[in-house]
C-alpha positions as CSV (number, residue, x, y, z in Angstrom):
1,X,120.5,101.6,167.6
2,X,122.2,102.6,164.9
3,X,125.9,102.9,163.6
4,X,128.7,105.2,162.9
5,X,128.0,107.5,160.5
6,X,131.1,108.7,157.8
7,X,131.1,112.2,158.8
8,X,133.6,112.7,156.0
9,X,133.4,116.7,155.1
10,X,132.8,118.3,151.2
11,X,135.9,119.3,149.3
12,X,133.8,122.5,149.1
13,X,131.6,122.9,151.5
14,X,133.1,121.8,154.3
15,X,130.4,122.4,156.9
16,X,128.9,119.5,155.0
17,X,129.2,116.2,155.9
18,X,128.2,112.8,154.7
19,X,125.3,111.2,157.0
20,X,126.0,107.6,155.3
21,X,127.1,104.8,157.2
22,X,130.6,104.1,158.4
23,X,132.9,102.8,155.6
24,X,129.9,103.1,152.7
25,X,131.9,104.7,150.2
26,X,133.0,103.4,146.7
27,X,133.0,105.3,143.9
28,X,130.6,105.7,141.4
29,X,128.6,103.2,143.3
30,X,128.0,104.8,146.8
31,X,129.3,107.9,147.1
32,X,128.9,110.5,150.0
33,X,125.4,112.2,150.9
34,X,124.0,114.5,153.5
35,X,122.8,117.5,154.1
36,X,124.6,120.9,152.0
37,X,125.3,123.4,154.9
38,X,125.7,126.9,153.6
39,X,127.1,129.2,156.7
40,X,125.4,127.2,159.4
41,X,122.0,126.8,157.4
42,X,121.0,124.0,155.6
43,X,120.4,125.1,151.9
44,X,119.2,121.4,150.3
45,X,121.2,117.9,150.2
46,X,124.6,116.5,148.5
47,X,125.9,113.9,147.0
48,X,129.6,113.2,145.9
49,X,132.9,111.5,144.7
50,X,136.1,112.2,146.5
51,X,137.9,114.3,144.0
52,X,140.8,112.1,141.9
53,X,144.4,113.7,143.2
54,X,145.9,115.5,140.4
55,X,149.7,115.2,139.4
C-alpha cells in the first residue's frame, strides 16, 4: 500500500500534477515531479520549485 501522493498542480501547466509523496517538498532539495500534461495528453515529465512570491 502506498501513501498520499502531493497532487500539488504546475504554476503553468496546471493539468500537471506532482506524483511525489505527501509533504516531500523542500526546495532546491526535493522539488515537485510527475508527469507534464499537455491538453489531456501526456507530452514527457516535470520537475519544479514553487515560484518565490513577488512584491
Amino acid at each position: 500500500m502506498t501513501g498520499p501522493l502531493c497532487g500539488l498542480p504546475h504554476y503553468q501547466y496546471t493539468e500537471s500534477l506532482c506524483t511525489e509523496p505527501a509533504g516531500h517538498y523542500r526546495r532546491d532539495t526535493d522539488p515537485h515531479a510527475g508527469p507534464l500534461i499537455i491538453d489531456g495528453r501526456i507530452c514527457g515529465g516535470l520537475a519544479w520549485d514553487e515560484p518565490e512570491e513577488q512584491p
